[in-house]
C-alpha positions as CSV (number, residue, x, y, z in Angstrom):
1,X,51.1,-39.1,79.8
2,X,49.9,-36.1,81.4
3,X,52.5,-34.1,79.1
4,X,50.5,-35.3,76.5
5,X,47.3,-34.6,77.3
6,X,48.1,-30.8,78.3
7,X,49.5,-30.3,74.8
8,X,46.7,-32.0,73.4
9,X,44.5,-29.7,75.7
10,X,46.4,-26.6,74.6
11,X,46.4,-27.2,71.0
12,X,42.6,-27.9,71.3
13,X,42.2,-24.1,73.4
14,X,44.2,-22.9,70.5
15,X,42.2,-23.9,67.8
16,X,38.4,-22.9,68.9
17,X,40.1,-19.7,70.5
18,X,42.0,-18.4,68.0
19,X,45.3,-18.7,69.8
20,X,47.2,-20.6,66.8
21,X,47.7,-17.8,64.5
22,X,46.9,-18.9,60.7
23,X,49.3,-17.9,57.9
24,X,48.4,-15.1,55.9
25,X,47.4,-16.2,52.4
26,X,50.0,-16.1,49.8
27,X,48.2,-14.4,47.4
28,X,47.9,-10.9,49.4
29,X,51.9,-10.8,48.7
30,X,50.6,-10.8,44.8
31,X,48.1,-8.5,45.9
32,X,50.2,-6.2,47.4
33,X,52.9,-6.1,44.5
34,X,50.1,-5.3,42.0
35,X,48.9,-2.1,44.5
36,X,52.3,-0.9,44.7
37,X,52.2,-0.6,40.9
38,X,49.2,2.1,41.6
39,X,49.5,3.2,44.7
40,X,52.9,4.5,44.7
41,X,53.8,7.2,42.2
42,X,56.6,7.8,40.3
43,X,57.8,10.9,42.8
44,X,57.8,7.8,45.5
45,X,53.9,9.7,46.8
46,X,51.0,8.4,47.2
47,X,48.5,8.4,44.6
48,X,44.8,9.1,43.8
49,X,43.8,5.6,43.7
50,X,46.0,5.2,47.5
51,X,43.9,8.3,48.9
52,X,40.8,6.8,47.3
53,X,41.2,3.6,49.0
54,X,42.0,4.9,52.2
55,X,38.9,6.9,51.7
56,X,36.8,3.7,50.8
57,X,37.6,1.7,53.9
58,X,35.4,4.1,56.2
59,X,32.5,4.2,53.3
60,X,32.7,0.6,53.5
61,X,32.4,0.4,57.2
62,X,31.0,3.3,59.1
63,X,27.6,2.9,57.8
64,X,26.7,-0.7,59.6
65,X,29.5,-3.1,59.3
66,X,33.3,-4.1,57.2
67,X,31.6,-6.3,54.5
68,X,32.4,-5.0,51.2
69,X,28.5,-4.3,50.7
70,X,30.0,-0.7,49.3
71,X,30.8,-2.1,46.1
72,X,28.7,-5.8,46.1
73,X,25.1,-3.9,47.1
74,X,25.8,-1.0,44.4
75,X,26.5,1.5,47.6
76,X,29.1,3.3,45.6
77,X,26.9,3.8,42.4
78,X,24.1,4.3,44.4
79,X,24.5,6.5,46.9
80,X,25.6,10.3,46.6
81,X,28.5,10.4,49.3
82,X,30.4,7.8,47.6
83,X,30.7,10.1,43.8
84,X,34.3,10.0,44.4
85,X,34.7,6.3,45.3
86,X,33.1,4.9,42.1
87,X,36.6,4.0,40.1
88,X,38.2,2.8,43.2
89,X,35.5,0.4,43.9
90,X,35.6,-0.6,40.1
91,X,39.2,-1.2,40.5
92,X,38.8,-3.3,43.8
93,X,36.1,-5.5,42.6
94,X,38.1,-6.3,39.4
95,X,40.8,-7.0,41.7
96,X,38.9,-9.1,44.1
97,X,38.0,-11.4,41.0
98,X,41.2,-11.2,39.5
99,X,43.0,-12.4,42.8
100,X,39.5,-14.4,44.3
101,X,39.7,-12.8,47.4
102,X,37.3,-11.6,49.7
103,X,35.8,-7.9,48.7
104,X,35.6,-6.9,52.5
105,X,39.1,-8.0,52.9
106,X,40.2,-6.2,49.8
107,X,39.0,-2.9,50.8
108,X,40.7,-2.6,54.0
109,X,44.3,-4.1,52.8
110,X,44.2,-1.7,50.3
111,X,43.2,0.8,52.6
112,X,45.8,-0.2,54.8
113,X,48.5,-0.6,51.8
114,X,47.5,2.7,50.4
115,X,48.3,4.2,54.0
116,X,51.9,2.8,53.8
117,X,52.0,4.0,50.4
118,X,52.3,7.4,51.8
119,X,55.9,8.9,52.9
120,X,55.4,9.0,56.3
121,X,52.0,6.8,56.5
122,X,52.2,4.4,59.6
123,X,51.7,0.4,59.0
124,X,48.3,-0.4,60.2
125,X,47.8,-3.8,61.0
126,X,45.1,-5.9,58.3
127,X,43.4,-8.7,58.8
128,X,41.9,-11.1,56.3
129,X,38.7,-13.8,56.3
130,X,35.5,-11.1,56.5
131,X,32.4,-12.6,55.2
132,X,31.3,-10.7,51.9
133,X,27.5,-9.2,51.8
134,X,25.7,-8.1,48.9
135,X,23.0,-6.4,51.7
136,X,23.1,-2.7,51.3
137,X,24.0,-0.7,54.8
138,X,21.3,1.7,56.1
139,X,21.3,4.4,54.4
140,X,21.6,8.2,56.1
141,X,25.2,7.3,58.2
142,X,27.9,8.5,56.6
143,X,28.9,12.4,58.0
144,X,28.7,15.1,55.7
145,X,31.4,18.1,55.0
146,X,29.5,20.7,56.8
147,X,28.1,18.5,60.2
148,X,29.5,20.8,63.4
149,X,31.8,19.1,65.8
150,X,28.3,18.3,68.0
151,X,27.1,16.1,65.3
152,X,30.1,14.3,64.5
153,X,31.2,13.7,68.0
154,X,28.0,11.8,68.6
155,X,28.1,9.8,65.4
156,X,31.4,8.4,66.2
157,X,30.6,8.1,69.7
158,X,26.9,6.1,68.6
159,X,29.5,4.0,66.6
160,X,32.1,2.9,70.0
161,X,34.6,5.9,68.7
162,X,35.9,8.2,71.6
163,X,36.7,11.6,70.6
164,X,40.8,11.2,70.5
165,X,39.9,8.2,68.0
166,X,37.9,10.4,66.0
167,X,39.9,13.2,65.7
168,X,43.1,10.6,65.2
169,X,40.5,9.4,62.5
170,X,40.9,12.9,60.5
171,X,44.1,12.6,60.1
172,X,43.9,10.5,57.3
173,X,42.3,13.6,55.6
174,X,46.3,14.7,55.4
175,X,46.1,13.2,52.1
176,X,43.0,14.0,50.5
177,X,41.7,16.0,48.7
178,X,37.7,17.9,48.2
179,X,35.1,16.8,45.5
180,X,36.9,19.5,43.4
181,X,40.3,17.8,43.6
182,X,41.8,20.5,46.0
183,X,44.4,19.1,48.4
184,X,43.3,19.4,52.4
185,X,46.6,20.6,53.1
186,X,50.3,21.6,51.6
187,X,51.9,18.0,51.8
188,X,48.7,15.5,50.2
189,X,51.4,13.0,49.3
190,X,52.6,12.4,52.2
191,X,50.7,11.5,55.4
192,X,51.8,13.4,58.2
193,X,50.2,16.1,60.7
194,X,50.7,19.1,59.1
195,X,47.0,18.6,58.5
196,X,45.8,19.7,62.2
197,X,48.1,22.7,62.1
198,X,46.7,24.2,58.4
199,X,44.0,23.6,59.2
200,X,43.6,25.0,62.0
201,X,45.4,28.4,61.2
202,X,43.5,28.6,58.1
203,X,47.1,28.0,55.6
204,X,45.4,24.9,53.8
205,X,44.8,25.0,50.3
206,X,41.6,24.2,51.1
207,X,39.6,22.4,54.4
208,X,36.0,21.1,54.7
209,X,34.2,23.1,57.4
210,X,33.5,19.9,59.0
211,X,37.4,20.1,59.7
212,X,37.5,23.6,60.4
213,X,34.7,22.9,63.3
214,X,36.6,20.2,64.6
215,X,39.7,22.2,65.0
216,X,38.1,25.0,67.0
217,X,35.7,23.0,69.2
218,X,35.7,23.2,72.9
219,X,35.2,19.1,72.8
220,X,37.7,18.5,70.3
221,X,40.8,21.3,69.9
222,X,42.7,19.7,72.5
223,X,43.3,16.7,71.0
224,X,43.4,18.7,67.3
225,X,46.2,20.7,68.2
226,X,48.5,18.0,70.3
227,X,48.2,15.3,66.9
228,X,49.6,18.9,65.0
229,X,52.4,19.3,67.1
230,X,53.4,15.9,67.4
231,X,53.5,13.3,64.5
232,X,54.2,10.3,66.7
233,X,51.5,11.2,69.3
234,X,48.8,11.4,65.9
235,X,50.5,7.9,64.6
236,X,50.3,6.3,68.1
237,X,46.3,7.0,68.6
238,X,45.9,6.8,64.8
239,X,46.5,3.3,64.0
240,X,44.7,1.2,66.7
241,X,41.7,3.6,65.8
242,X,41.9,2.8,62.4
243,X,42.4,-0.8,63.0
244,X,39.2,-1.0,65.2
245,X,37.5,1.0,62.4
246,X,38.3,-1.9,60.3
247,X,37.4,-4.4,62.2
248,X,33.8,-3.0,62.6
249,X,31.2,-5.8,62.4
250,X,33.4,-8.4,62.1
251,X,35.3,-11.2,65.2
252,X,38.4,-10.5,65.0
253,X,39.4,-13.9,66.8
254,X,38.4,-15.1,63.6
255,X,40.6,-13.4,61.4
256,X,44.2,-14.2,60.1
257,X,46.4,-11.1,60.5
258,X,48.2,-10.2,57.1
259,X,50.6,-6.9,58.5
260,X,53.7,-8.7,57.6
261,X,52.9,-8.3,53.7
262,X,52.2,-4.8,53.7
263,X,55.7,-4.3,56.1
264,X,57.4,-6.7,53.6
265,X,56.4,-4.6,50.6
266,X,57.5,-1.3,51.8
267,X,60.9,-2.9,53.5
């Protein structure tokens, strides 16, 4: 008798706490497949639509909170900083309908997928169940290319980001490119940290200055130059960053963890 009730106590913990983990939805798995089809080019790199999901993930959430208002309150038609984003968040919210899933979820498993998508990209784990909002973000958050490392370092630090997160953070900028579709450094296919060390000695094609500052600052070079001469070290602090980044806004207790899909996909 008193077997029983403890199970029946634990099984009632784990369901209001969040300690029975949900199975992922089956239809990310079609999700995934149909992302591979764009995300992965035929030279087995990463694509414009990966880097531009990647990319849509932080537009989504660093302005207030992970909940696909980017693309439901017109954010990415809207608003200057996100000229770029404009097809990707056309293709997502197709997607979304075509799939009925959640648009907030959407944007960070393809950010997520589009990561893995990249030679070299590590698997960040995605969650699933955010609660979609057609509310625009405040407006006036998002960092520009030319903010010094001062101004960035407090914006991520106003958000809950510690400097070794943000500059982790940057390293997704190994496979982007500028508005004028110039890669940030020699390898934008694959996602590794030869990012930190062009740009820092100047041998990118091309780097925002906001990058250049942040590779020379007294609050932030440290960090900068360890992630360039250490992959793993970059992956390590990369991932849970870019995890809590995603998470922004949102309990994660209450969210079903779909990282096996995007490992399955790429196994």
């Amino acid at each position: 008798m008193h077997s029983l009730k403890l199970t029946v106590l634990l099984a009632t913990l784990a369901a209001n706490y969040g300690l029975a983990g949900a199975q992922c939805p089956a239809v990310w798995t079609d999700v995934a497949a149909d992302l591979k089809t764009t995300f992965v080019g035929t030279d087995g790199l990463c694509t414009d639509d990966a880097r531009a999901a990647i990319r849509l993930s932080f537009h989504d959430c660093y302005p207030g909170n992970c909940d696909g208002s980017v693309i439901l309150a017109n954010e990415c038609t809207d608003r200057g900083e996100n000229t770029q984003l404009i097809d990707i968040c056309s293709t997502l919210g197709d997607k979304a309908t075509q799939f009925s899933v959640g648009v907030a979820d959407l944007i960070q498993f393809a950010a997520a997928f589009g990561i893995a998508s990249c030679p070299g990209g590590p698997v960040v784990p995605v969650k699933v169940g955010r609660v979609d909002s057609s509310d625009p973000d405040p407006e006036g958050q998002m960092l520009g290319p030319n903010d010094n490392a001062t101004t960035i370092v407090t914006s991520f630090a106003a958000k809950g980001f510690s400097i070794t997160e943000l500059v982790a953070l940057m390293g997704a900028h190994s496979t982007a490119k500028d508005l004028n579709g110039n890669a940030l450094d020699t390898t934008v296919g694959d996602m590794d940290s030869t990012f930190y060390t062009e740009t820092a000695d100047g041998s990118a094609p091309t780097s925002l200055n906001s990058d250049k500052f942040l590779s020379n600052s007294t609050q932030t070079s440290a960090d900068w130059s360890s992630f360039g001469a250490d992959a793993s070290a970059w992956a390590a602090a990369f991932v849970p960053a870019m995890e809590k980044m995603s998470l922004l806004g949102n309990d994660e207790v209450s969210l079903t963890d779909c990282s096996s899909v995007i490992t399955d996909a790429f196994a």
